[in-house]
Residue frames relative to the residue before (quaternion, step in Angstrom):
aa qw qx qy qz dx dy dz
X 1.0000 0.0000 0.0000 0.0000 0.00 0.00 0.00
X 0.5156 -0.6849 0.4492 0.2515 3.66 -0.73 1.18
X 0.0086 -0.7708 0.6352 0.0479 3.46 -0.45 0.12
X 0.2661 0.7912 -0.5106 0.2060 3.74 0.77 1.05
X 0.2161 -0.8073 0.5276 0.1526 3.76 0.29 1.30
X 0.6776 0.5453 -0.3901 0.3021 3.44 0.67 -1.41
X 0.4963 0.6093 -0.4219 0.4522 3.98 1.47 -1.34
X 0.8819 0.3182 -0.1566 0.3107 2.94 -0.30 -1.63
X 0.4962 0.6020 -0.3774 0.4989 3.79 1.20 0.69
X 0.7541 0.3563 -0.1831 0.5204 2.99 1.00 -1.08
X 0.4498 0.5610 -0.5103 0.4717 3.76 1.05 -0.35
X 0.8515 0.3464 -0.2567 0.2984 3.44 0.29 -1.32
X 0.3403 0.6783 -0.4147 0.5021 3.94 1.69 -0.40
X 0.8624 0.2608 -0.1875 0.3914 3.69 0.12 -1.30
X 0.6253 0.5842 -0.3372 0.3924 3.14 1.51 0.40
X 0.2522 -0.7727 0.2416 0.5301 2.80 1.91 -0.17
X 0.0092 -0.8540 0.5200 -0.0155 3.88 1.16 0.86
X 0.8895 0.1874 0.2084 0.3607 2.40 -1.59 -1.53
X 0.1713 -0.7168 0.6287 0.2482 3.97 -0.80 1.29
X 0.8243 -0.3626 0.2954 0.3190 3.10 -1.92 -0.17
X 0.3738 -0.7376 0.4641 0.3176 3.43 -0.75 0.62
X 0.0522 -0.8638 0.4303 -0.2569 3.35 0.29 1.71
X 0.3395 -0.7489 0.4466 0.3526 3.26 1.55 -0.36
X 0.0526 0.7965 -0.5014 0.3337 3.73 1.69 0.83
X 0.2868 -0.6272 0.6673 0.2811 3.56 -1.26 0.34
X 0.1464 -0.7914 0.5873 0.0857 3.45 -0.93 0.93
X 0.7381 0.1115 -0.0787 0.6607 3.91 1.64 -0.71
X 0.0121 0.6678 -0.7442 0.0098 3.32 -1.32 0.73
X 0.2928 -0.6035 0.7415 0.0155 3.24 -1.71 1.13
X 0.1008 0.8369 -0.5362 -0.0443 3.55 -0.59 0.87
X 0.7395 -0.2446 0.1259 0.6144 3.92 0.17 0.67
X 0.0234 -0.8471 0.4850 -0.2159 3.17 0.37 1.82
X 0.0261 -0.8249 0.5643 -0.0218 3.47 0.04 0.63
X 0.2058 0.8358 -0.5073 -0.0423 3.72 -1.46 0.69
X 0.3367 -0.8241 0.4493 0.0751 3.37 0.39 1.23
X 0.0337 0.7935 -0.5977 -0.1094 4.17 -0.92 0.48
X 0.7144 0.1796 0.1267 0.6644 3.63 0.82 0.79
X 0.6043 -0.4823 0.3571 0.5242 3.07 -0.79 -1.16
X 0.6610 0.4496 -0.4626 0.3834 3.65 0.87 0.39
X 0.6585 -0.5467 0.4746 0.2056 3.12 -1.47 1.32
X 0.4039 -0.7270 0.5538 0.0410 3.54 -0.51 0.38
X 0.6369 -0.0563 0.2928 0.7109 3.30 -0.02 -2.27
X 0.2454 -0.7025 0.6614 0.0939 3.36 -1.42 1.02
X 0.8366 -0.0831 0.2326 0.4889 3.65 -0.51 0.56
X 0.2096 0.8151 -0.5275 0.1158 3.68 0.64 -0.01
X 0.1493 0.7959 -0.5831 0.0657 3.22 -1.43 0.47
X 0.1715 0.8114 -0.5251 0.1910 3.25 -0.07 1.66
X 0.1288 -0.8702 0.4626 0.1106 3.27 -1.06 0.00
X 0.2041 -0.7496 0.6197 0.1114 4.17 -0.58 0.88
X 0.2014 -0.6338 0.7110 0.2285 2.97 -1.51 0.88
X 0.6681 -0.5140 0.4203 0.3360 3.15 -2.28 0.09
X 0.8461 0.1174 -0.3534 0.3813 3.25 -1.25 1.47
X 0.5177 0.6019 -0.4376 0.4221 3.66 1.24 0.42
X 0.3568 -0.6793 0.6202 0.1631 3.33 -1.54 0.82
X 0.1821 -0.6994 0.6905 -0.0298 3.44 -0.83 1.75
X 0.0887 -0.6776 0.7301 0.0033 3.37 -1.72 0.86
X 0.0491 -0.7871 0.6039 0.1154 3.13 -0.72 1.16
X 0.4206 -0.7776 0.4672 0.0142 3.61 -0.99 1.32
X 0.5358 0.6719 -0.4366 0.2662 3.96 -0.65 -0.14
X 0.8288 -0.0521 0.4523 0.3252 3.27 -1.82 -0.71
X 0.4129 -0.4552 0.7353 0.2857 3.55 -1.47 1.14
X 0.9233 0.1444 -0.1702 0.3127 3.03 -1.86 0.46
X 0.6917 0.4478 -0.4090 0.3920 3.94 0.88 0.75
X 0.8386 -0.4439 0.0346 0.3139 2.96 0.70 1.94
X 0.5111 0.7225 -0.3933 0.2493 3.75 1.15 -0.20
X 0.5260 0.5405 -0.3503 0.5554 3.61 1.68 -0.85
X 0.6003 0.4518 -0.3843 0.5365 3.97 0.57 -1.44
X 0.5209 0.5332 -0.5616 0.3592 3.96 -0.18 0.13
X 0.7362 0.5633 -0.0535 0.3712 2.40 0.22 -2.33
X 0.6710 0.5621 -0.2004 0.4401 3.76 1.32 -0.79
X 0.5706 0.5315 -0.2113 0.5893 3.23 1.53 -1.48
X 0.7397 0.4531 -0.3440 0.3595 3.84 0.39 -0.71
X 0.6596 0.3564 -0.3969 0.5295 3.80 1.15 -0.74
X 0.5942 -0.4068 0.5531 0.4189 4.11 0.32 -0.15
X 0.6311 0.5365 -0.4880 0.2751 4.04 0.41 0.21
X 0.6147 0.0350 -0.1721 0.7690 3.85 1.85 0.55
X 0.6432 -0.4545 0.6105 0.0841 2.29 -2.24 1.21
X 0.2060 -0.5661 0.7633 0.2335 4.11 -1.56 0.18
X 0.5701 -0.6072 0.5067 0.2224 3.00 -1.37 1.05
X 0.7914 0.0859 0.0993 0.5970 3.41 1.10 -1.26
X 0.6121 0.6162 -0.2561 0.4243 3.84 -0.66 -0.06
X 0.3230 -0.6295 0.6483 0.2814 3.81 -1.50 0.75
X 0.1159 -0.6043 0.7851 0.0708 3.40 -1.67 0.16
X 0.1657 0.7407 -0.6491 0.0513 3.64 -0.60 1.20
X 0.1574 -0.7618 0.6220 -0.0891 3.53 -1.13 0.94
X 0.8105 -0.2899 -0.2104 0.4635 2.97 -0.27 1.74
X 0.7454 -0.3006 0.2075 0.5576 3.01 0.72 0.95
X 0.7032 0.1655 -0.4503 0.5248 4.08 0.31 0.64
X 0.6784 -0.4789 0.4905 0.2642 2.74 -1.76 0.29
X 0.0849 -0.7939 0.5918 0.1108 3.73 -0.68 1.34
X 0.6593 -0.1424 -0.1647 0.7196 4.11 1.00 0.29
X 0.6688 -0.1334 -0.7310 -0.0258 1.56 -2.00 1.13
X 0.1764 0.7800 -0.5148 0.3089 3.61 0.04 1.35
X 0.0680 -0.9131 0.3057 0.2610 3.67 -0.91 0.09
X 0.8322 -0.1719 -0.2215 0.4783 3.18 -1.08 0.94
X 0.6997 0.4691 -0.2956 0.4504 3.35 0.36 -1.58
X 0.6203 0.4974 -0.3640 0.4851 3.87 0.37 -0.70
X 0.6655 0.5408 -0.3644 0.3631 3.64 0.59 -1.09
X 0.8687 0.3699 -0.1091 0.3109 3.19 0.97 -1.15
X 0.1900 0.7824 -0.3093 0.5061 2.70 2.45 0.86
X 0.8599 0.2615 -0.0567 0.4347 3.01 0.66 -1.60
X 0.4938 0.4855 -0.5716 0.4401 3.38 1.15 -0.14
X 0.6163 0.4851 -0.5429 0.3002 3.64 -0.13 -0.47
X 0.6897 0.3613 -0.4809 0.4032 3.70 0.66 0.40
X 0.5074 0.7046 -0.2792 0.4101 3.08 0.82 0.53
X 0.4184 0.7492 -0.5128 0.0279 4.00 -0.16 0.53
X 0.2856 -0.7536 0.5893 0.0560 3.38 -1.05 1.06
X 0.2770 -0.6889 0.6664 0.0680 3.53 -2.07 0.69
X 0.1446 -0.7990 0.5604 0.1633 3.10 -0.08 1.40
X 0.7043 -0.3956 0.4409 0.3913 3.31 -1.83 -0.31
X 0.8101 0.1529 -0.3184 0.4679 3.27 0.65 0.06
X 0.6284 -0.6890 0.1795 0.3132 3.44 -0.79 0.53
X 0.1389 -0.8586 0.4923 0.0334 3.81 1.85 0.09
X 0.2547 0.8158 -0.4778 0.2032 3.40 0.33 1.50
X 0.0264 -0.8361 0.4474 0.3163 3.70 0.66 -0.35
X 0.6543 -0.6322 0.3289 0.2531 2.82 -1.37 2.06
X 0.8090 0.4354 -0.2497 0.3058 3.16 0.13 -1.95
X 0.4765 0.5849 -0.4856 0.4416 3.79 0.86 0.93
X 0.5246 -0.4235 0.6362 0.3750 3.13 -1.74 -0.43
X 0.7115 -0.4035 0.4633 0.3411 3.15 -1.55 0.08
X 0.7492 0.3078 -0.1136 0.5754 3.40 1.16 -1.69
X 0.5057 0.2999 -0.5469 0.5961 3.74 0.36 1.06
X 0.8005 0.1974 -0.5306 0.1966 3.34 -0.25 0.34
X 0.6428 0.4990 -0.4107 0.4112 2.99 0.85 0.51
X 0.4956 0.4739 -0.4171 0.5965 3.52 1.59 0.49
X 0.6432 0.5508 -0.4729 0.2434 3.73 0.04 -0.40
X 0.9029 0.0109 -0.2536 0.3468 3.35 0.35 -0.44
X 0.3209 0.6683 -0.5427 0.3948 3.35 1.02 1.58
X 0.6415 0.3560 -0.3284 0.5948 3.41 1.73 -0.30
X 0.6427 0.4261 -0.4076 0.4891 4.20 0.78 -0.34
X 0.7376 0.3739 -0.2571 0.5001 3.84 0.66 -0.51
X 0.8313 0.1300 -0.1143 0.5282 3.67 0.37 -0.63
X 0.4331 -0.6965 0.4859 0.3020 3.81 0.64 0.62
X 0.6040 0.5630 -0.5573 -0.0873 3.40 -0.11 0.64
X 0.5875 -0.7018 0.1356 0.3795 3.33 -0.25 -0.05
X 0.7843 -0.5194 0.0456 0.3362 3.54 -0.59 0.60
X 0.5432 0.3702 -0.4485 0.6056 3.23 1.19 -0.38
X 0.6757 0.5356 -0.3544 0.3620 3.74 0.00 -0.57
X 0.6005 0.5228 -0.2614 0.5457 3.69 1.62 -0.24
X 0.6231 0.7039 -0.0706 0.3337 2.85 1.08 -1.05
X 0.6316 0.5554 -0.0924 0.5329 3.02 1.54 -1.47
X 0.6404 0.5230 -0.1773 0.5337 3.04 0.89 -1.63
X 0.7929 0.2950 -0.2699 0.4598 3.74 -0.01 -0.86
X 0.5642 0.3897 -0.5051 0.5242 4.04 1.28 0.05
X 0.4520 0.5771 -0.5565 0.3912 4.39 1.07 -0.05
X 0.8305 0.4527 -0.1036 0.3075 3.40 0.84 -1.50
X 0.6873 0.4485 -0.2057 0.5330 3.22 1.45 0.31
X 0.4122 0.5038 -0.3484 0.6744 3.13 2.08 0.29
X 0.6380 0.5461 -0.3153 0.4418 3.68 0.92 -0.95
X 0.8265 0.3346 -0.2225 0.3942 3.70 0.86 -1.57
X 0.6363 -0.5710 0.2196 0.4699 3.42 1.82 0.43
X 0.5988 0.5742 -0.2060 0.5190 3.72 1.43 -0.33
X 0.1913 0.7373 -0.6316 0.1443 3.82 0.94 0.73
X 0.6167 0.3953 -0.4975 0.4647 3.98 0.50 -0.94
X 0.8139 0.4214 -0.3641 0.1659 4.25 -0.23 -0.55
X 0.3275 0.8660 -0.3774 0.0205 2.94 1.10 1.06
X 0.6942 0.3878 -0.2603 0.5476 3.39 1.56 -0.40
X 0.4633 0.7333 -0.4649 0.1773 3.18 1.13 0.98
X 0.4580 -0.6009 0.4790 0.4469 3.97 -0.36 0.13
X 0.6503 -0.5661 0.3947 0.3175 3.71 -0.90 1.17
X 0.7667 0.4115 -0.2664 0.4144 3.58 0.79 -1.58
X 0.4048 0.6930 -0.2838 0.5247 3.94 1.49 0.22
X 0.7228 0.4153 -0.2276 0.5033 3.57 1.41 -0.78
X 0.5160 -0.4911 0.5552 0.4293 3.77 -1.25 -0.14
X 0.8453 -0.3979 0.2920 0.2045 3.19 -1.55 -0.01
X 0.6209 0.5863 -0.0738 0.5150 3.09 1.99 -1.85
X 0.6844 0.5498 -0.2777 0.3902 3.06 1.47 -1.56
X 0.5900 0.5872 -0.3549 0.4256 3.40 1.12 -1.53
X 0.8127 0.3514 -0.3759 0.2735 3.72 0.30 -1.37
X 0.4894 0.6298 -0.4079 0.4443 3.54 1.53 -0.37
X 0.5504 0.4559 -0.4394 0.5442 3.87 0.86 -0.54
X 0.8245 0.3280 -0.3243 0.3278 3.45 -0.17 -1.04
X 0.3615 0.6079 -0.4565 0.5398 3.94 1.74 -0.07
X 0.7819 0.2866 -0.2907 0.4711 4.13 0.10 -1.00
X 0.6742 0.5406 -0.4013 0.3036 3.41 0.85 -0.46
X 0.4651 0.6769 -0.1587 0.5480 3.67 2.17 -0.43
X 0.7503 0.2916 -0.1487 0.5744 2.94 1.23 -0.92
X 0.2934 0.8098 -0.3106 0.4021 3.57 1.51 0.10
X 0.6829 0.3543 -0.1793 0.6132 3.53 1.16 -1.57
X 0.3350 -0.7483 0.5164 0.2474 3.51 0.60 -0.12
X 0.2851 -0.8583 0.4152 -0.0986 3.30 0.81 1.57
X 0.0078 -0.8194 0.5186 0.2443 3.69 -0.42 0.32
X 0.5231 0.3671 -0.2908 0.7121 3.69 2.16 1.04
X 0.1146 -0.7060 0.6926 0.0935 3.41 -1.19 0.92
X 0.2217 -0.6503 0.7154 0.1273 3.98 -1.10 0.62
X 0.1347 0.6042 -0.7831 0.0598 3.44 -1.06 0.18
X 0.1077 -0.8061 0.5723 -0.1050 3.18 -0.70 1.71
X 0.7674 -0.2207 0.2105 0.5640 4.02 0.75 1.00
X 0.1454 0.7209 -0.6245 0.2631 3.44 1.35 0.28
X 0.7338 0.1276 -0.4757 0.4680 4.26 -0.58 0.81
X 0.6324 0.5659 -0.4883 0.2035 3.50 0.13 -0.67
X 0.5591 0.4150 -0.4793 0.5343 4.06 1.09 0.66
X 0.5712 0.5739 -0.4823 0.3345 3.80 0.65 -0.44
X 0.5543 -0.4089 0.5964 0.4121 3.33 -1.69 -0.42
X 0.7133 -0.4460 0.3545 0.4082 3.05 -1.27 0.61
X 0.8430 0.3566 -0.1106 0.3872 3.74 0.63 -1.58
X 0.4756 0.5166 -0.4032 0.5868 3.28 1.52 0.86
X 0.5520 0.6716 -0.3377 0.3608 3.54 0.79 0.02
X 0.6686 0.4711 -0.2676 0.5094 3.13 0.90 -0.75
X 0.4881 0.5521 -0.4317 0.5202 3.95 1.21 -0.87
X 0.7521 0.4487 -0.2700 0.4002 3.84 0.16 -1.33
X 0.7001 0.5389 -0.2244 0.4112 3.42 0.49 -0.71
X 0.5939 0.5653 -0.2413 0.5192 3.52 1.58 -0.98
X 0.6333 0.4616 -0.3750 0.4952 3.48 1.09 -1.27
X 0.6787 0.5646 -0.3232 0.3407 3.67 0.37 -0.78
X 0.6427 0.5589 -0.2081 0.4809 3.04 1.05 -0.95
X 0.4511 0.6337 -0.1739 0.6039 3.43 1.81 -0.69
X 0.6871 0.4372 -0.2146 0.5391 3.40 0.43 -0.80
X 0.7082 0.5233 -0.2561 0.3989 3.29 0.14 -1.87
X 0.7817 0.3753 -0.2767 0.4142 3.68 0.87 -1.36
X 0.6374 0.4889 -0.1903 0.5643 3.94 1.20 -1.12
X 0.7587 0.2854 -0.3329 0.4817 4.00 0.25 0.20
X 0.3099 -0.6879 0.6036 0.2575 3.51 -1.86 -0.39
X 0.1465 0.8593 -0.4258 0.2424 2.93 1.71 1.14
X 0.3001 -0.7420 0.5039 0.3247 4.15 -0.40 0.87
X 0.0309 0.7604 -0.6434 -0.0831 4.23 -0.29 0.71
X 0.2009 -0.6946 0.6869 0.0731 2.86 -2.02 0.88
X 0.0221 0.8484 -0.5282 0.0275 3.41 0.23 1.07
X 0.4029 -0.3439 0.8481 0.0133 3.17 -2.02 1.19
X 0.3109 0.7569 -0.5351 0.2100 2.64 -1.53 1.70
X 0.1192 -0.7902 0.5634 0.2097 3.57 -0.42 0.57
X 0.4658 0.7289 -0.2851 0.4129 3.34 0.86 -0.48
X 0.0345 0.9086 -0.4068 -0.0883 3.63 0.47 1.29
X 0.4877 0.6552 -0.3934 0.4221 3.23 1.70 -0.49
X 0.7613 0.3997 -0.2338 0.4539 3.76 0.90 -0.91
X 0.5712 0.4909 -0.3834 0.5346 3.50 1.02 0.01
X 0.5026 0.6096 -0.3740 0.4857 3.58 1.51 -0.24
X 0.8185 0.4093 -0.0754 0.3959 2.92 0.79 -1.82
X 0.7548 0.2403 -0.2799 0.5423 4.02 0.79 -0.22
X 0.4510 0.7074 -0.4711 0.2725 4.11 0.79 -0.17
X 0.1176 -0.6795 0.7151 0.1139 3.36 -0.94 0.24
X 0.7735 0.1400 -0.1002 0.6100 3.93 1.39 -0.49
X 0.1880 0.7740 -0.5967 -0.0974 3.58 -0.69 -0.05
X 0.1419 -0.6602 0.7256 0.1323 3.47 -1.21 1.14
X 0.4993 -0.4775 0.7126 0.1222 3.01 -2.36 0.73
X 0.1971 0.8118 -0.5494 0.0164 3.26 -1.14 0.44
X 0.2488 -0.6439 0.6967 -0.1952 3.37 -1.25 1.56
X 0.9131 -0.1437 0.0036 0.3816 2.97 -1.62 1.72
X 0.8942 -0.2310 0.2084 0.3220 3.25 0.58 0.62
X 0.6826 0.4160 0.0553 0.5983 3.46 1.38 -1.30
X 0.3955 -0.7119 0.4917 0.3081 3.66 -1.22 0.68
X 0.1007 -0.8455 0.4625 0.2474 3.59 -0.39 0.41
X 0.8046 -0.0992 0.0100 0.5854 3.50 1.02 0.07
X 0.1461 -0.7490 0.6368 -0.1098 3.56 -1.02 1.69
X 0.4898 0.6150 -0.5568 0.2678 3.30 -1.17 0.62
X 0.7213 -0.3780 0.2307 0.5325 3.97 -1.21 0.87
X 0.6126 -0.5474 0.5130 0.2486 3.23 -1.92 0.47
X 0.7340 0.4605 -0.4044 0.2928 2.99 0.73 0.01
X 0.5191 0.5682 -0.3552 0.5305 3.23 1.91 -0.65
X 0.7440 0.4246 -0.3132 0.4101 3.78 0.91 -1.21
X 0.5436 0.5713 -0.3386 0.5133 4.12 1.22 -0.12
X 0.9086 0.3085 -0.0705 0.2725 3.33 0.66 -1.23
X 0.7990 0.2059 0.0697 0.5606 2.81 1.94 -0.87
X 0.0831 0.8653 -0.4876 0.0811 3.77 1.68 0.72
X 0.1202 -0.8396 0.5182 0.1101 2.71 -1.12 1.05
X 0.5437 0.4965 -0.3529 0.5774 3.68 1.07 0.76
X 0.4270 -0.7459 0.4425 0.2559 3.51 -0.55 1.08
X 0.5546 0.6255 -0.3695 0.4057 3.46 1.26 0.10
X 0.6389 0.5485 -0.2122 0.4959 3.12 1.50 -0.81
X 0.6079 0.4924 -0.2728 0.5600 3.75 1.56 -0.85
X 0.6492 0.5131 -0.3664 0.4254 3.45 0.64 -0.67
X 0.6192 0.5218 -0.3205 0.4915 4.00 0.95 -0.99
X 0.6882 0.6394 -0.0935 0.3298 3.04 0.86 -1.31
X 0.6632 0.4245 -0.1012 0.6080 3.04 1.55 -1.07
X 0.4310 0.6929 -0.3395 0.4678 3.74 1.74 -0.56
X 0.8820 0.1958 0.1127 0.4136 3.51 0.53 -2.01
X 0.4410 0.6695 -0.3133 0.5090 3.20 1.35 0.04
């Protein structure tokens, strides 16, 4: 696996990517509210990521950490609340603006939404040439950087359904990172794999996380790796953050009994 920091800086400099790590706000959540039905979701939320740090949001199924992660690519709406990303406004904004700013945005879902009847190396060229005009050799390049990067340079003209599980999510990791994003999501990105394909996925990230100035929001069960790449990790419960601060203070030293109890759950 390539570990070429200087490439994968400069790919993203002349792309006009990723801003300086300046400790800039790049996302703010401001009294976000999201309601399914009658159950609250997010309650009033209010968080906030600077630029180039790796956030891990921790907790409970069902206490709102996916509905972020949802609210940030444009695939749900907040009932109430701003959401600004890099400084514009991603709701309450309209359409044309929205789809401004999602392009800084690229996310890894939990499953691996590749499309079969490609190559490996079309999907990760298609929508760097249908969304950001560039052209094919110039896609091309970029998506053979990123498949040298996720360890899989020989699979490019393979057909996704030809790959393992690890491989696929590692394609669909470079293909995220393809748009040159100036936000990574990573939304449970092992919790489809086999058990012994996890560790391959998690390594590439970590790879990333340590060789880029990429801003990640990770969704995660995976406490050892929220240990290992976090510069911030929030807990969450019912909606609401109950207690944020480094991994090492939130691993080693919780200070909310809500946070020891989880903790003591999965640990």
């Amino acid at each position: 696996m390539s570990t070429d920091t200087p490439l994968m800086k400069e790919a993203d400099a002349d792309a006009g990517g990723n801003p300086p790590v300046d400790g800039s706000e790049l996302i703010r959540l401001e009294q976000v509210s999201k309601r399914f039905g009658s159950t609250t979701v997010l309650d009033r939320l209010d968080f906030a990521v600077e630029s180039g740090k790796h956030v891990t949001l921790i907790g409970p199924s069902g206490s709102g950490k996916t509905t972020i992660l949802r609210l940030l690519m444009t695939l749900t709406k907040p009932d109430e609340g701003t959401i600004t990303v890099a400084g514009e406004k991603l709701f309450p904004a309209p359409e044309k603006r929205v789809r401004e700013v999602r392009k800084k945005i690229g996310m890894v879902f939990q499953q691996f939404n590749l499309f079969p009847n490609m190559s490996v190396l079309r999907n990760i060229t298609e929508a760097p040439m249908t969304v950001l005009g560039l052209s094919g050799d110039e896609a091309e390049q970029r998506a053979r950087e990123l498949l040298d990067l996720v360890g899989l340079a020989d699979k490019c003209d393979a057909r996704p359904t030809r790959l393992s599980g690890g491989q696929q999510q590692r394609v669909a990791i470079a293909r995220a990172l393809a748009m040159r994003p100036q936000v990574l999501l990573l939304d449970e990105v092992t919790s489809a794999l086999d058990p012994e394909l996890v560790a391959g996925v998690l390594d590439v990230l970590r790879d990333i996380a340590r060789t880029t100035d990429i801003t990640m929001l990770c969704v995660t069960h995976e406490m050892n790796f929220a240990r290992d790449i976090s510069d911030q990790v929030l807990m969450f419960d019912s909606g609401r953050v109950v207690e944020s601060g480094p991994p090492e203070q939130i691993f080693g030293a919780p200070e909310q009994e809500r946070t020891r109890e989880f903790l003591g759950a999965v640990l």
